[in-house]
DONU-409022 format. One record per residue: x, y, z of N, C-alpha, C in turn; chain. Coordinates in nm, 2 decimals, padded with zeros to 4 digits. Atoms other than C-alpha are relative to their C-alpha. Layout:
N
<<X Y Z> <X Y Z> <X Y Z> A>,
...
***
This chain:
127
<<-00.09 00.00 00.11> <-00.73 -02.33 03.36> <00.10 00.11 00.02> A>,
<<-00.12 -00.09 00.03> <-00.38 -02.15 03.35> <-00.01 00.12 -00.09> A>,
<<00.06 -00.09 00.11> <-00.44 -01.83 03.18> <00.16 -00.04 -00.14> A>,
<<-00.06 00.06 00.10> <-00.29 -01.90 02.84> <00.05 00.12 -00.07> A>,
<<-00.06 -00.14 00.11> <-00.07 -01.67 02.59> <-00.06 00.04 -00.08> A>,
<<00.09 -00.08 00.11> <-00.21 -01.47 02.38> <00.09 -00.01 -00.21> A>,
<<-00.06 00.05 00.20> <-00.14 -01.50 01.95> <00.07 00.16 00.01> A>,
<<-00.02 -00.14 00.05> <00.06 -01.20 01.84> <-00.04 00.08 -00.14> A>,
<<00.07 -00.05 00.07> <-00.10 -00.92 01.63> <00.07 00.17 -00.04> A>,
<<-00.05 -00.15 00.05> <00.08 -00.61 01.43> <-00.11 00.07 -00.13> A>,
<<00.07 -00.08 00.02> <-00.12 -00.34 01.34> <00.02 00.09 -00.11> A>,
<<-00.05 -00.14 00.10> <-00.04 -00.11 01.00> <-00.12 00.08 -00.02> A>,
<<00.10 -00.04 00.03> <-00.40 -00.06 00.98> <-00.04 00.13 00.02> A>,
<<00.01 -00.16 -00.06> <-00.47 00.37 00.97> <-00.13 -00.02 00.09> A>,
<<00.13 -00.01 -00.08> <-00.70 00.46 01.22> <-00.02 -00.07 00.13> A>,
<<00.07 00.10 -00.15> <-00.74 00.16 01.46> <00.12 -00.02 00.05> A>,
<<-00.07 00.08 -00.12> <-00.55 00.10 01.76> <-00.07 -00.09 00.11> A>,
<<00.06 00.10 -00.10> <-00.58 -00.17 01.95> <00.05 -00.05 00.12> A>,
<<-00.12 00.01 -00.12> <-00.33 -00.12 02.22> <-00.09 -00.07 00.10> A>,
<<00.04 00.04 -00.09> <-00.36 -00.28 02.51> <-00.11 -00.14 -00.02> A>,
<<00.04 00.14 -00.01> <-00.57 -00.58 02.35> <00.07 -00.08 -00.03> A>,
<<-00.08 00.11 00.04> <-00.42 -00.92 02.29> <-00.14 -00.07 -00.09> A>,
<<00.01 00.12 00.02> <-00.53 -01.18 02.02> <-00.07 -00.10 00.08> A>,
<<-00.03 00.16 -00.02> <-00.67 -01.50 02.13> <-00.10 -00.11 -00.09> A>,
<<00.02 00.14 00.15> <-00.83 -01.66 01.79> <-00.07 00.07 -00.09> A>,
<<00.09 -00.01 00.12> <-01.01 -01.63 01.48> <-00.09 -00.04 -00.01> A>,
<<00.09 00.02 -00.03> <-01.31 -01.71 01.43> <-00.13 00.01 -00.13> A>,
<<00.11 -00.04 00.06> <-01.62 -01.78 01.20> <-00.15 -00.03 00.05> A>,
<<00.18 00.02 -00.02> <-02.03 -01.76 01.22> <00.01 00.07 00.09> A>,
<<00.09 -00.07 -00.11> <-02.20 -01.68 01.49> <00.11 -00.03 00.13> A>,
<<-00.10 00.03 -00.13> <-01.94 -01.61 01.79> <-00.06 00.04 00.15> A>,
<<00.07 00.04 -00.14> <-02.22 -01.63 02.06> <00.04 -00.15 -00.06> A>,
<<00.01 00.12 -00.02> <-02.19 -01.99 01.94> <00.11 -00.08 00.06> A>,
<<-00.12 00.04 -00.01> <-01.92 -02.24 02.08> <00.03 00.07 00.14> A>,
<<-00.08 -00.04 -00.11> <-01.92 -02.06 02.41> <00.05 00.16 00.03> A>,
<<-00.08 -00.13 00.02> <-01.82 -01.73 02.25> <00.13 -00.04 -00.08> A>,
<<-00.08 00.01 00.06> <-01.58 -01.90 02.08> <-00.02 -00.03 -00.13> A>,
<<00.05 00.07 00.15> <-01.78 -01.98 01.70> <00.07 -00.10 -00.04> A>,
<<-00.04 00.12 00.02> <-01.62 -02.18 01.52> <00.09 00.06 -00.09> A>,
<<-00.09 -00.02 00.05> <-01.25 -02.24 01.42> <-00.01 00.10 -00.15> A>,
<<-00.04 -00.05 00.13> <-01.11 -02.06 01.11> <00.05 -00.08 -00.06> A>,
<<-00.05 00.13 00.08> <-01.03 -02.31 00.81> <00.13 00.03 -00.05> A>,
<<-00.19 -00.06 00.08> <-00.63 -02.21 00.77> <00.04 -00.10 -00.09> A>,
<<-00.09 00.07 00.11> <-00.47 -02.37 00.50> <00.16 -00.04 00.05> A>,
<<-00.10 00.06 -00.08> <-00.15 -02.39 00.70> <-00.02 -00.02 00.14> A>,
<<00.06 00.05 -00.20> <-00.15 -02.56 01.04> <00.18 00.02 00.05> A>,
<<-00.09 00.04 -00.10> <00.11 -02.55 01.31> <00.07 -00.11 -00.02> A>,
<<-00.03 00.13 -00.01> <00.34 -02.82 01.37> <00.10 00.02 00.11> A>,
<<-00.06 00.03 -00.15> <00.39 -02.82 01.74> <00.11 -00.13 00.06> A>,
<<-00.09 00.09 -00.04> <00.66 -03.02 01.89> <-00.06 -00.16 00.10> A>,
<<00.04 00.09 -00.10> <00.52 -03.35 02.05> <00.07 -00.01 00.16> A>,
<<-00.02 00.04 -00.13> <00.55 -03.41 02.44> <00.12 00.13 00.08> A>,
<<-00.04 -00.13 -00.04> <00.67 -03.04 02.49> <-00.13 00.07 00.05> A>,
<<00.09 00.00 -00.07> <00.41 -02.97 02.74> <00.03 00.15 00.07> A>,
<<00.01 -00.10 -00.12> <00.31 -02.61 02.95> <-00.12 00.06 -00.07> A>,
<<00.13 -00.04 00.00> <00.04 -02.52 03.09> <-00.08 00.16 -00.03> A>,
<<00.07 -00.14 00.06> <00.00 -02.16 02.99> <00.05 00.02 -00.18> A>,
<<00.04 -00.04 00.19> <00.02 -02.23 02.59> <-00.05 -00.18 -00.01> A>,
<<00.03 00.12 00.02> <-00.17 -02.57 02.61> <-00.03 -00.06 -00.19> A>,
<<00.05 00.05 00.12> <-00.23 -02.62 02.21> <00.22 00.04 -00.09> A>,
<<-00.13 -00.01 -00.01> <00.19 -02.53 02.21> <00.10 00.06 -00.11> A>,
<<-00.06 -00.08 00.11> <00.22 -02.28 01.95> <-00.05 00.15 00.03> A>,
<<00.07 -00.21 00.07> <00.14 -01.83 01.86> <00.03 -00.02 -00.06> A>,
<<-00.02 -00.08 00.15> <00.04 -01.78 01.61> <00.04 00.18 -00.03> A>,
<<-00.02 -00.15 00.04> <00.15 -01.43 01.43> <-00.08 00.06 -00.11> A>,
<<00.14 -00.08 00.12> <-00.11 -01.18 01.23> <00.05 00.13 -00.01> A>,
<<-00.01 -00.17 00.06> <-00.05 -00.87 01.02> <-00.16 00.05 00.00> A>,
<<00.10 -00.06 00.08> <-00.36 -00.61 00.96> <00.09 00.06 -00.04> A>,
<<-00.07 -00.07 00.14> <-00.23 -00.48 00.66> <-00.08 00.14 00.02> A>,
<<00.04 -00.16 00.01> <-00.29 -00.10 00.58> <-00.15 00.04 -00.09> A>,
<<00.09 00.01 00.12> <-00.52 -00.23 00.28> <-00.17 -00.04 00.12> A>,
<<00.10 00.08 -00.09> <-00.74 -00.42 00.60> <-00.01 -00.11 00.00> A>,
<<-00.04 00.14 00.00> <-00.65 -00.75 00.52> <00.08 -00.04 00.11> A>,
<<-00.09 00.13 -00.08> <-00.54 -01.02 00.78> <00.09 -00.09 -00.07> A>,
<<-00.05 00.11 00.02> <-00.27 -01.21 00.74> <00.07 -00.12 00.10> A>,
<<-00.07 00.08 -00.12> <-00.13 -01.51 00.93> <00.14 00.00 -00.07> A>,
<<-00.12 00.00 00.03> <00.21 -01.46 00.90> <00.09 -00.10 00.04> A>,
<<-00.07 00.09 -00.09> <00.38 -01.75 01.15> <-00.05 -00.10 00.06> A>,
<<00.05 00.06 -00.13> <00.39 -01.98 01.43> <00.13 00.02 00.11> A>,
<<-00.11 00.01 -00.03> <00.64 -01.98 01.68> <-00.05 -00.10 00.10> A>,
<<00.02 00.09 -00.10> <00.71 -02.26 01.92> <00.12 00.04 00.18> A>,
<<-00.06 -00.06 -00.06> <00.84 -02.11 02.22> <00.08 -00.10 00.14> A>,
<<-00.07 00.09 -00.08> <00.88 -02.39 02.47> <00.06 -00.11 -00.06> A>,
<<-00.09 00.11 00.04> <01.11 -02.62 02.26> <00.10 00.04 -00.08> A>,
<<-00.04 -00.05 00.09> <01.36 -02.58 02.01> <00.01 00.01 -00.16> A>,
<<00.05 00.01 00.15> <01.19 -02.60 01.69> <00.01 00.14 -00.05> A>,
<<-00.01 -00.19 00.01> <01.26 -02.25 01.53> <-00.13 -00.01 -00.07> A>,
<<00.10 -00.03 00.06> <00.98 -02.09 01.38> <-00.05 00.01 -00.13> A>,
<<00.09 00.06 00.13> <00.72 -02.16 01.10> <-00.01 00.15 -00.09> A>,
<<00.05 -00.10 00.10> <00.72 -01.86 00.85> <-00.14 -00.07 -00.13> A>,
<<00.13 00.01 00.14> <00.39 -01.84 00.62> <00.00 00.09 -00.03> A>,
<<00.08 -00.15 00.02> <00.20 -01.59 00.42> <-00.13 -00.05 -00.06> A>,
<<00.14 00.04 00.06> <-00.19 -01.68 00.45> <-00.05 00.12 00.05> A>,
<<00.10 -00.11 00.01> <-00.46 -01.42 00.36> <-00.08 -00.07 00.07> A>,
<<00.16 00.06 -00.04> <-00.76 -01.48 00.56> <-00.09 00.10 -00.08> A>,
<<00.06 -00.04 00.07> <-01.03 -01.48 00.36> <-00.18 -00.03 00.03> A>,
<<00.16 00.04 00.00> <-01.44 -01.47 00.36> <00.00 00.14 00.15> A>,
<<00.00 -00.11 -00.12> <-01.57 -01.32 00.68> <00.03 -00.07 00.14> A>,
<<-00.05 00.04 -00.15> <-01.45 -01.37 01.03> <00.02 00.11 00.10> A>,
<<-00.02 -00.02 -00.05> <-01.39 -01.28 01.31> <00.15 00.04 00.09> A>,
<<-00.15 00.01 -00.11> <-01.04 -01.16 01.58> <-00.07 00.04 00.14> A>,
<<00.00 00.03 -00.12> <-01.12 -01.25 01.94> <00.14 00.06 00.10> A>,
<<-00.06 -00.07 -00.06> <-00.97 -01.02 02.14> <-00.04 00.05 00.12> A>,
<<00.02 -00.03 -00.13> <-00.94 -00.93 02.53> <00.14 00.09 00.07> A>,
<<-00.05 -00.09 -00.03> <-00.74 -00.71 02.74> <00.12 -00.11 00.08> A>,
<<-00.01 00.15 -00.06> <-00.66 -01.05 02.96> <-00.02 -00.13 -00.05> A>,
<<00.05 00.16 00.06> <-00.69 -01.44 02.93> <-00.17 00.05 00.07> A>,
<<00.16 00.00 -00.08> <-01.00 -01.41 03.20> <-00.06 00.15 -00.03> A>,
<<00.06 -00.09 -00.01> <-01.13 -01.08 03.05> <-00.14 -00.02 -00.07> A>,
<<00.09 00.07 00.13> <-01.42 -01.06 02.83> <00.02 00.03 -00.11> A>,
<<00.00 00.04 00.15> <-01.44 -01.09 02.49> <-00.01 00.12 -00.08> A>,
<<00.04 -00.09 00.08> <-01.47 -00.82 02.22> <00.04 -00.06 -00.16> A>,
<<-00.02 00.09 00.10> <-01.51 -00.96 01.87> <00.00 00.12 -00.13> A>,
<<-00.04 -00.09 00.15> <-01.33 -00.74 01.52> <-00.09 -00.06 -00.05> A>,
<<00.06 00.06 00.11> <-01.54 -00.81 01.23> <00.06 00.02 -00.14> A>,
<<-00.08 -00.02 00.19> <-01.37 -00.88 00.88> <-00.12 -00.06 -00.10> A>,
<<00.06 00.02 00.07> <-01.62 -00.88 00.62> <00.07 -00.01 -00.17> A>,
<<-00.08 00.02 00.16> <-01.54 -01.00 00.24> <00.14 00.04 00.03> A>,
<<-00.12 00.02 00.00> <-01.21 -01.06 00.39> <00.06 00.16 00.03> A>,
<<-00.01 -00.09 -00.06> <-01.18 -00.67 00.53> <-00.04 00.00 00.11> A>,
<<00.03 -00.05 -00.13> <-01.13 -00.54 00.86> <-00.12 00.09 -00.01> A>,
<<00.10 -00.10 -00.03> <-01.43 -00.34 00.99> <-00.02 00.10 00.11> A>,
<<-00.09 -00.04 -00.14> <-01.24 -00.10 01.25> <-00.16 00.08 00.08> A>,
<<00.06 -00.08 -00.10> <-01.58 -00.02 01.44> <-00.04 -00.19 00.09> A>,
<<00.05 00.13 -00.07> <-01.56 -00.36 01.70> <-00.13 -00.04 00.03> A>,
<<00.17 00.07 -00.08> <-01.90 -00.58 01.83> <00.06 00.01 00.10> A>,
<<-00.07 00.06 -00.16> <-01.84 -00.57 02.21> <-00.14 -00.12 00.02> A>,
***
């Protein structure tokens, strides 16, 4: 597989940096399950990728965009569609419950999984 783009992720949050990782999903339960991937996150707003606008390093053909807020709240803030000319999707969803942000250094690196509990960040990562 093509290594794939990464979601973009801005950081207000004091304390944690996360330079040099990228994004690449959300995530709930158990994220040994699925591969390391658990299982999706239930968003309330979806994408709405461009049909038969096709490339192989963003195969699902949207980034998403995410605030950590200062408070430690996630938000999804976007989508953008970069290979077509659909301009970009503004939202503002709180993620909420507990989950996960799937983050790597690379596409092919390994994994290191944030934990957001009762809908807060919890800036000490699971590797």
């Amino acid at each position: 597989m093509t290594d794939q783009i990464s979601d973009k992720l801005s950081v207000e949050y004091p304390g944690l940096s996360l330079e040099g990782w990228r994004l690449y999903g959300v995530i709930t339960g158990d994220p040994a399950r699925n591969y390391g991937w658990g299982e999706p996150y239930p968003f309330r707003h979806k994408p709405s990728p461009p049909e038969n606008v096709q490339c192989s390093a963003l195969w699902r053909g949207y980034v998403a965009s995410y605030q950590l807020a200062a408070d430690g709240r996630l938000w999804l803030t976007g989508f953008e569609y970069p290979f077509s000319h659909v301009p970009p999707q503004a939202v503002s969803e709180p993620l909420e419950g507990d989950f996960f942000l799937v983050l790597k250094m690379h596409f092919r690196a390994r994994r290191m999984y944030l934990p957001f509990v009762a809908s807060r960040g919890a800036p000490d990562p699971a590797k």
